[in-house]
C-alpha positions in Angstrom: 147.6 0.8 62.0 147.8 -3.0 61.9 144.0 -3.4 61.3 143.8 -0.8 58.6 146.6 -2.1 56.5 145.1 -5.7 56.6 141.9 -4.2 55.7 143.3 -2.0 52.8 145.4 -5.0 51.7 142.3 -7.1 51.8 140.8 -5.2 49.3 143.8 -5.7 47.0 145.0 -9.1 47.8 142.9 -12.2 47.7 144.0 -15.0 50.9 142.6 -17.7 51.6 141.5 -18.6 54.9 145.0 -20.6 55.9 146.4 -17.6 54.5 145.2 -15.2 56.7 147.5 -15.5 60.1 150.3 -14.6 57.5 148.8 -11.9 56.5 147.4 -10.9 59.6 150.8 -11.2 60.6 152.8 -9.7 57.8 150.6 -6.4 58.9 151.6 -6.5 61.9 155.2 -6.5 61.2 154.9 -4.1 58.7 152.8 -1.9 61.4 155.4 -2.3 63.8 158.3 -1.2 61.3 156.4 1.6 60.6 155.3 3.1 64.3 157.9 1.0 66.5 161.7 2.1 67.3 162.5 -1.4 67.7 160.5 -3.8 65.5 160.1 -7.4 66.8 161.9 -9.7 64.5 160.4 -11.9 61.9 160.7 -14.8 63.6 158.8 -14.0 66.7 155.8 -14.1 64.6 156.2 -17.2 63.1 157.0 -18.6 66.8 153.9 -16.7 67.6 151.5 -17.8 65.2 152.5 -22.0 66.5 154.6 -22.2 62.6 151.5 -22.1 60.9 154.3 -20.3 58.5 157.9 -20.1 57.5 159.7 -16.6 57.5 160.2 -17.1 54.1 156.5 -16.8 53.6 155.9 -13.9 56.0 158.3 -12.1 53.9 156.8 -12.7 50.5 153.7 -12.0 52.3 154.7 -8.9 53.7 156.5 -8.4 50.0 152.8 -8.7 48.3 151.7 -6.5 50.5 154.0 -3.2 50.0 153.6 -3.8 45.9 149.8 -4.1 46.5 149.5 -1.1 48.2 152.4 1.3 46.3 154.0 1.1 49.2 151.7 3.6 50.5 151.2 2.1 53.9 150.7 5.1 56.2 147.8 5.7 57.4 146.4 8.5 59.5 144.8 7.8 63.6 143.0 10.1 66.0 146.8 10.6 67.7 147.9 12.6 64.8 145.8 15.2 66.0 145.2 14.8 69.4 148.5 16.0 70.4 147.7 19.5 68.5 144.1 19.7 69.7 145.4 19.3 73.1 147.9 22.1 72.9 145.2 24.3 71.7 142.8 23.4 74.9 145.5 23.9 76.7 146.3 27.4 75.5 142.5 28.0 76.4 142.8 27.2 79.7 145.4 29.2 80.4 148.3 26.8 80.0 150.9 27.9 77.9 152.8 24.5 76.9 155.4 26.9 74.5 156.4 28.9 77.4 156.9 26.0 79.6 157.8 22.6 79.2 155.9 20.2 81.4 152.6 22.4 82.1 150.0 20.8 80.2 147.5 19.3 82.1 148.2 15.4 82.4 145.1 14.4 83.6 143.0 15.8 80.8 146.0 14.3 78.1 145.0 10.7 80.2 141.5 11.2 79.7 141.8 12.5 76.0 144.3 9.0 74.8 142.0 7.0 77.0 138.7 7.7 75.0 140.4 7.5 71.5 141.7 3.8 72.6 137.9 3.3 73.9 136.7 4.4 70.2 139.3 2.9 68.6 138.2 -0.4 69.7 134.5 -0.1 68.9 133.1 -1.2 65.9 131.1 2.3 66.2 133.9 4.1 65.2 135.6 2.9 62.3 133.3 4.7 60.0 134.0 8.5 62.2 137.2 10.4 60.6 139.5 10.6 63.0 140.0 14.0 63.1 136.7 14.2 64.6 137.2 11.1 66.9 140.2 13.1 68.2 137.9 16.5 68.4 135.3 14.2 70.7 137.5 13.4 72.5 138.9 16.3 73.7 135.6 17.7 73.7 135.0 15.0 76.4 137.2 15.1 78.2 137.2 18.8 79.0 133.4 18.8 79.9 133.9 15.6 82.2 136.9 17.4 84.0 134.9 20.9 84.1 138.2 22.2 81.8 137.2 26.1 81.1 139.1 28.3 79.5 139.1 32.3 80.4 135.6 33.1 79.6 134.7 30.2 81.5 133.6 28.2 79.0 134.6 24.2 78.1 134.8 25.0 74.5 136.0 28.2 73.2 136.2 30.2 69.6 139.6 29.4 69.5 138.5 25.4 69.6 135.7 26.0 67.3 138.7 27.1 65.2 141.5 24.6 65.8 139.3 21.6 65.6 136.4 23.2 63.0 134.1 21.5 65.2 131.6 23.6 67.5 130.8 22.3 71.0 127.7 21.1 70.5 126.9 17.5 72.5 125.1 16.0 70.0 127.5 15.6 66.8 127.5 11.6 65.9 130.9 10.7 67.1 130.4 12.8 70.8 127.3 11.6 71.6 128.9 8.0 71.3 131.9 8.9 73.2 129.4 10.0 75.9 127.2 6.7 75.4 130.1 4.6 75.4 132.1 6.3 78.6 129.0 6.1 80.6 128.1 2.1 79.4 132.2 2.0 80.9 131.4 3.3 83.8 128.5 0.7 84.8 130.3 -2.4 83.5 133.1 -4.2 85.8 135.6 -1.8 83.5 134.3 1.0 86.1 137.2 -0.1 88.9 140.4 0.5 86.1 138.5 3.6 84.3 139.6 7.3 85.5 136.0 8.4 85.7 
């Protein structure tokens, strides 16, 4: 969220280049305000950043910000819809999640957050709507883990109709999940990854 605010907010607001751990900063706080219970407070950054700022400024910063953008500062990441998508593969498994609490499948939820954090650090990515980062994802994860649902298929109608994405391996933002989990697992990342 922090990213994408600085980068709408660069496109509004000229800094220049001393500028830009306030504002880096300033995005972050507002960020963390925004998706947070407990945001840090101000000063932390300013301790943070070695007082290449006052609070004063991150404020006004932060400030310039907010008006720049209308205040419109939400924006929308692959967990908006991961949550949903997931409830759906789960219901095609055979998991009911509205019938009983705690019986979705928490390796396949692992798996699913763990390659939307891979995408959302590559540079790959940025461009994919996140709806269909989310949909890869899950896509994925459910063929890596040999999730079927009923019919005994990884990806059913009811997917095609959840996601309005049909299961086919080579969409752009699948085939670079797969290229990217399997350049994971041959790097020295292999020993922390799930796979």
């Amino acid at each position: 969220v922090a990213i994408k605010l600085l980068d709408r907010a660069f496109d509004c607001v000229y800094a220049e280049d001393q500028h830009f751990p306030c504002m880096a900063s300033a995005c972050l706080l507002i960020a963390a305000k925004l998706e947070e219970t407990t945001p840090p407070p101000t000063c932390n950054f300013c301790y943070i950043s070695n007082k290449t700022f006052t609070k004063q400024q991150l404020i006004q910063t932060e400030l310039q910000i907010c008006t720049s953008l209308s205040f419109a500062l939400h924006t929308i990441t692959p967990y908006h819809f991961i949550h949903r998508f997931i409830k759906a593969s789960d219901a095609t498994a055979g998991i009911f999640p509205w019938t009983v609490m705690s019986l979705s499948n928490p390796v396949l939820e692992a798996m699913v957050e763990y390659l939307v954090e891979l995408a959302m650090v590559k540079s790959d990515f940025v461009t994919v709507r996140c709806s269909l980062v989310a949909t890869s994802a899950v896509y994925l994860a459910r063929a890596t883990l040999n999730v079927q649902d009923l019919d005994g298929v990884v990806w059913s109608r009811t997917l095609e109709h959840y996601m309005r994405r049909d299961g086919k391996t080579n969409s752009h933002p699948t085939s670079k999940c797969i290229h990217f989990k399997n350049k994971m697992c041959l790097s020295k990342i292999q020993q922390t990854s799930i796979f």
